[in-house]
N, C-alpha and C positions, 0 to 999 in steps of 0.2 A: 511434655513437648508442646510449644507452641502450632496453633492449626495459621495456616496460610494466613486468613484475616487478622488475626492476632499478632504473627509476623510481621506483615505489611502496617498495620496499627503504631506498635512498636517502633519500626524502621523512620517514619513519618514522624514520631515523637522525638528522634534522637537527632533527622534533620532537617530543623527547622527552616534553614538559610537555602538550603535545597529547594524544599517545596514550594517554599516562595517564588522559586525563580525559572523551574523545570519547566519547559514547552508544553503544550498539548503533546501528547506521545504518537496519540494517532492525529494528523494532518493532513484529512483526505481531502481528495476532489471526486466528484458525484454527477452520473449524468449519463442520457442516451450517447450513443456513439459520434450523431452531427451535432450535440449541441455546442459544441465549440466552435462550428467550422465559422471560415468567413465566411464563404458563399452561403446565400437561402439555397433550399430544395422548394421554391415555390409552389408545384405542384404535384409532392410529393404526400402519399398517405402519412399520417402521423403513427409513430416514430420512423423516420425516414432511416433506411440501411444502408444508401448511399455512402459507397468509401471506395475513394480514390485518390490517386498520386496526390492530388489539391489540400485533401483532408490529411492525409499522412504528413504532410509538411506540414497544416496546420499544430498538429501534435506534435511534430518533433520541435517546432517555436513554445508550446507551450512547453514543454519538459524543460526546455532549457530555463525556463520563467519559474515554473517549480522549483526548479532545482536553487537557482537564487533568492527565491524568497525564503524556502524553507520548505513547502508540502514533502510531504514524504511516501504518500498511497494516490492512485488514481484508482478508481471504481469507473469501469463504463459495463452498460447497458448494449447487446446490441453487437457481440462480438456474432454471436451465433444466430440469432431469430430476432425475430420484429415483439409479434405478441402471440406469435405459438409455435410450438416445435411440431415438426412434422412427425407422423408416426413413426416413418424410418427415419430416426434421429440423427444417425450416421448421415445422410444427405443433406442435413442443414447447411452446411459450409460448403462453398464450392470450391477446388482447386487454386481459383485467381483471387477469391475474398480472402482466402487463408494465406495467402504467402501476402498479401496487403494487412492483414493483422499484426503476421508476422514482423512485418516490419516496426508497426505501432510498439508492438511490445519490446525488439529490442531497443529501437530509440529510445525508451522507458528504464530498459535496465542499465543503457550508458550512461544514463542522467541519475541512476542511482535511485527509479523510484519503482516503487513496488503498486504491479498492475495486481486487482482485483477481476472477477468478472460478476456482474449485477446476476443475483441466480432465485428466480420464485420456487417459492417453495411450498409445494401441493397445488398452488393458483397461479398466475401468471405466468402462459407459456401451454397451459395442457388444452386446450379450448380443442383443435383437433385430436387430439388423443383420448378426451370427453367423448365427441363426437363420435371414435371409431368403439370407444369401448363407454356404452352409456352408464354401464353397471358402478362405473368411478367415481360417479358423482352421488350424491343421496340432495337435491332440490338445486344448488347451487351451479350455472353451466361451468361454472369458471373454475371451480377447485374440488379437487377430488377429496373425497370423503378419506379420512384416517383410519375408519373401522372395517375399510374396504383393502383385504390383502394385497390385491394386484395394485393398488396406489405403491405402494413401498415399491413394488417391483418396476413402476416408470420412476419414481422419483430416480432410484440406483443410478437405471441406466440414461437419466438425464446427467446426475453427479459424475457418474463416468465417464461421460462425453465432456465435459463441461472442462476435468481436470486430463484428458487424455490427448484431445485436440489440440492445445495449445498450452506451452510453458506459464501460465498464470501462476500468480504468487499467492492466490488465495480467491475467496467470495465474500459477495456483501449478500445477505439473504433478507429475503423480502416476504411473507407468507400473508401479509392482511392485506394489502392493496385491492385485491380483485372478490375482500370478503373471505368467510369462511364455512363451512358445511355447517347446516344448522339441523342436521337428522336430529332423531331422538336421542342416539347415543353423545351425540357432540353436545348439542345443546345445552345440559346443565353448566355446560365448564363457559369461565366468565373469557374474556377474549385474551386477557393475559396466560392465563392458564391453558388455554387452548393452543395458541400461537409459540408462547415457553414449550410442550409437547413436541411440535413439532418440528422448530428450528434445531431442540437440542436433541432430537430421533438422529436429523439429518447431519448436527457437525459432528457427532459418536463416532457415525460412519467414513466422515471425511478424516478425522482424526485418525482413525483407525486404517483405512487405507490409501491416505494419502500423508502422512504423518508430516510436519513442518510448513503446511499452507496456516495459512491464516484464514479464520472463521471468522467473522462478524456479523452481527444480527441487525438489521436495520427496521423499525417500526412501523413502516411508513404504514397508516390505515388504523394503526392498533391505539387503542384506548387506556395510557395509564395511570392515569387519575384514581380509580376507587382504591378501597379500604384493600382491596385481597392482593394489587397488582404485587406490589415487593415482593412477599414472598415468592409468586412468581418470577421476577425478573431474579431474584438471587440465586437462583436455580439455575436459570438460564446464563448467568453472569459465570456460571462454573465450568461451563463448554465450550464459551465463546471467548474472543481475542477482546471483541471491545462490544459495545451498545449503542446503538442512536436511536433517539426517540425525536424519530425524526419533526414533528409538525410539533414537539415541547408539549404534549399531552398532559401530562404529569402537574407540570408547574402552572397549564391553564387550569388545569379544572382545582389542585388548591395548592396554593402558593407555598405549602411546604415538603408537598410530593416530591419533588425532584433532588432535593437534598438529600432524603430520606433515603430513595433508592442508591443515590451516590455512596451513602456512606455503608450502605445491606451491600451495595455489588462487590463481586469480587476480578472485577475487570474494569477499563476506564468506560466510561459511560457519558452521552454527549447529545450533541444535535446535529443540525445542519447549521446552525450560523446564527441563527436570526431571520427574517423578511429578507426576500432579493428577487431578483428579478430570473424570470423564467424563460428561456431563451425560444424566444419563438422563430419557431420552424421555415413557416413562408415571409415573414417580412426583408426588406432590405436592411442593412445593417443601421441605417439612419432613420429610423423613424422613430424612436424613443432615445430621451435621454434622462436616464434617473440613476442617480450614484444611491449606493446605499450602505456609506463608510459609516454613518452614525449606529446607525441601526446592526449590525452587523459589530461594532465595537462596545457599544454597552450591552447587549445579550453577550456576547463571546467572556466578555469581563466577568460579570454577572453569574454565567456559567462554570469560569476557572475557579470564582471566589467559594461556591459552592463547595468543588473538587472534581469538578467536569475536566474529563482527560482526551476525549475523544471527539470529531468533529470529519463530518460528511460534506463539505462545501459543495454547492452546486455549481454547475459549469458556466462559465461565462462567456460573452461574443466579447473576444480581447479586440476584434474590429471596431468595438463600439464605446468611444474615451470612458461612458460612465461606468459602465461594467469593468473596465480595465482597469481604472481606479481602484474600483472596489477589490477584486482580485489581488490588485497587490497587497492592499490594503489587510486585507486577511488572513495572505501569506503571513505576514512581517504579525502581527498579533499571535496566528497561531505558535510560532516561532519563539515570541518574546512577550508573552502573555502579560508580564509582570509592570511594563513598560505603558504607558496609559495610551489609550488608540487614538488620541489627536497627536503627537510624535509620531508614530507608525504613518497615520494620515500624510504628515507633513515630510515625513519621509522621503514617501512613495512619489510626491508630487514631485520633489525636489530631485530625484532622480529619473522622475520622468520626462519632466518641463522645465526644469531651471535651474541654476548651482543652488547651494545651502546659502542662508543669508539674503538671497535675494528679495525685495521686497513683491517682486511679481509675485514670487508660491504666495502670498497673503492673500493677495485678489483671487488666486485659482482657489483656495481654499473657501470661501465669502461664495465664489460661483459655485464648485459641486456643494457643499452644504445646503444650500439657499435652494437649487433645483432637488434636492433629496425631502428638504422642507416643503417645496411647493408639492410636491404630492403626499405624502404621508400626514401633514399637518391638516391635511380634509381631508381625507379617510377614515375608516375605524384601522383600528389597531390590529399588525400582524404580529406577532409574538415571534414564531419560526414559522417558514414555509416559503413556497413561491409564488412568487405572483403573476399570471397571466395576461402579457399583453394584449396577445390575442385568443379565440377559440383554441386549445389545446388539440382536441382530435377533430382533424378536419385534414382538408389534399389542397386547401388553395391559401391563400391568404386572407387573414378575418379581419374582422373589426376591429377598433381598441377598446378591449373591456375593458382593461384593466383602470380608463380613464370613469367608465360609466360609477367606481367606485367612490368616486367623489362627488360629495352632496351636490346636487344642482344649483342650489344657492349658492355654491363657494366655486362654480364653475367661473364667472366671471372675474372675481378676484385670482384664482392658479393662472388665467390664460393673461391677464395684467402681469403677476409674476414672470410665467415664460417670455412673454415679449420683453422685461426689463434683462431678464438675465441672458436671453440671444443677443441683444444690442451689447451687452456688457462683453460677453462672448467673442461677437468680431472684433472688439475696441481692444481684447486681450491681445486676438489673434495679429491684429496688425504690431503690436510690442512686443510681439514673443520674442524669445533669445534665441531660438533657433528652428530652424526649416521643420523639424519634427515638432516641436511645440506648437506649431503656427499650423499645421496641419490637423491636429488635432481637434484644435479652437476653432479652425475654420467648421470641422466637421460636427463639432456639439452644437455651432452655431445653424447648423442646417437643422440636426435632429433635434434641436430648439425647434425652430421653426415647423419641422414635419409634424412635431405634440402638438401646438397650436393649431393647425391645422385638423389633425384628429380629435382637439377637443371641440372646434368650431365642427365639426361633421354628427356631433350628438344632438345638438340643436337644429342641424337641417333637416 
């Protein structure tokens, strides 16, 4: 009798025309609960909880966008708690947040997409319940020890809030972000094996008494480059729906790691995208403009030719043309993978900004490229992950680090760039084909100008 991997092996062999042409399966979206909103929370602690009527319509705009491109899962962060559950776990949610959830969620399931909720697991989240019961932790504030009984017994009854509270369609788990117990007893095991332990403790249990959610493991933190990771991740590819490794650990540290896991796992296995931009919390929605359709198209490619099935996308300000570019952008690839991502690119343009055939998508296309070029082309290279505009945990509005990333020497040739491609910008804007098109153009042409302005503020 053939075993599962053998099976699937076999099935793959016999269709060929298939696999060539099958979507990513899993086609997630990923992210705190405001990183989508239009509105900043300017003075809000990070990750802001803020959810109201504003936000809810944001999402239901987004679902309907989902649903047209193709994503098929959203992951948010944030339904329940900020960065710790209170000890009476039952009082995380209030009355008026829960039926504003509520809402989220069904607009979700009309749209035919299947909600996640972001769930840590042993760390992120227990920081007070560390606090009340210190015994849970062995050196680490932030994650409770595994060899410590009573950990099992909050993780439960976090898992059971988590699926009891609200009709969610499954979790995305997260266990390295905030570190891991480094007692005596943990310590020998390498982080993959550590981390494998205990995502696949906790989807046993979800499987078990929650039967028909979806599990997925997500890496963020974790390290899977060395020699020992596979076996570990094959293990864990046995209890879970799918894999992200999310920051491409694997394929950084040696170019043939990620392949290897691909073809060990027995679930689809994936990332977050590529580089892209981190949606920060306090700025206005015009103060960056960086598409990042190249980047985001050859990893994703890159990924599927491997046998990468799975894919975490992070959240984007659809208020802000370059992020919304790219967003389509991604839909349409994760979708039709097979399809090369300057079509998808030009696609997306052509339904956003102009009929097919027009010669204007040429020039939009020349413009996001060229601003996705002016910063990435002096930088070091991101592989997958996000990029922070500004300070990440902060209450007010930051800086633009995200510009200090670019050599100083090459500061004045990006800000020559931005100034040609804002001028190119309005000169679109003024020929656009339509009131929406000209709207937009108007608007990259300011968040043109507001980059320039942030990269001229490093020199003062």
């Amino acid at each position: 009798m053939l075993d599962r991997r053998a099976f699937l092996a076999t099935a793959a062999a016999l269709l060929p025309a298939r696999a060539a042409t099958e979507p990513f399966r899993h086609r997630g979206y990923l992210g705190w609960i405001t990183d989508l909103a239009t509105r900043p929370d300017t003075c809000a602690d990070w990750p802001s909880m803020r959810i109201d009527g504003a936000l809810v319509r944001d999402y239901e705009r987004t679902f309907t966008l989902m649903q047209r491109l193709g994503y098929n899962e959203i992951t948010v962060w944030g339904f329940y708690v900020a960065r710790s559950w209170p000890v009476d776990i039952a009082s995380a949610v209030s009355p008026e947040r829960g039926r504003l959830v509520e809402r989220i969620l069904r607009a979700a399931h009309r749209h035919g997409i299947r909600v996640y909720s972001g769930l840590g697991v042993y760390s992120w989240g227990f920081d007070e319940i560390i606090k009340a019961n210190p015994h849970l932790a062995n050196g680490n504030p932030h994650a409770m020890c595994p060899g410590v009984s009573d950990s099992w017994k909050w993780m439960q009854r976090v898992v059971d809030y988590v699926f009891t509270r609200f009709p969610i369609d499954g979790v995305s788990m997260q266990s390295a972000d905030q570190g891991r117990c480094q007692c005596e007893e943990c310590k020998p095991l390498t982080d993959a094996e550590y981390h494998s332990r205990l995502n696949i403790r906790v989807a046993e249990y979800i499987r078990a008494a929650y039967p028909g959610k979806t599990v997925a493991a997500n890496g963020w933190g974790m390290r899977l480059g060395d020699a020992r990771s596979p076996e570990s991740v094959d293990r864990l590819s046995a209890h879970v729906d799918y894999i992200v490794d999310a920051l491409d650990t694997a394929r950084a540290e040696n170019p043939a790691q990620r392949a290897r896991l691909i073809r060990g796992a027995r679930c689809p296995f994936g990332a977050i995208g590529g580089p892209q931009v981190e949606p920060p919390q306090h700025w206005p929605r015009d103060r960056w403009f960086l598409p990042t359709v190249r980047q985001q198209g050859q990893h994703l490619a890159e990924l599927y030719r491997e046998g990468g099935r799975a894919c975490e996308y992070f959240f984007h300000i659809l208020a802000n043309p370059g992020c919304e570019i790219s967003f389509w952008t991604t839909g349409k690839i994760l979708s039709e993978p097979a399809t090369p991502w300057r079509k998808h690119f030009r696609a997306a343009l052509e339904e956003v900004y102009a009929p097919a055939g027009s010669a204007f998508v040429g020039d939009l296309e020349e413009l996001f490229l060229q601003a996705e070029d002016a910063y990435f082309s002096r930088c070091a290279s991101v592989r997958s992950g996000t990029i922070s505009l500004e300070p990440l945990v902060s209450n007010r509005p930051g800086k633009p680090v995200y510009l200090e990333k670019i050599n100083p020497g090459e500061r004045a040739a990006c800000r020559a760039h931005l100034a040609a491609l804002q001028t190119r910008a309005s000169r679109l804007a003024a020929a656009a084909p339509h009131a929406g098109a000209a709207r937009r153009l108007r608007f990259s042409a300011r968040a043109l100008g507001n980059a320039i302005r942030a990269l001229d503020s490093l020199s003062a």
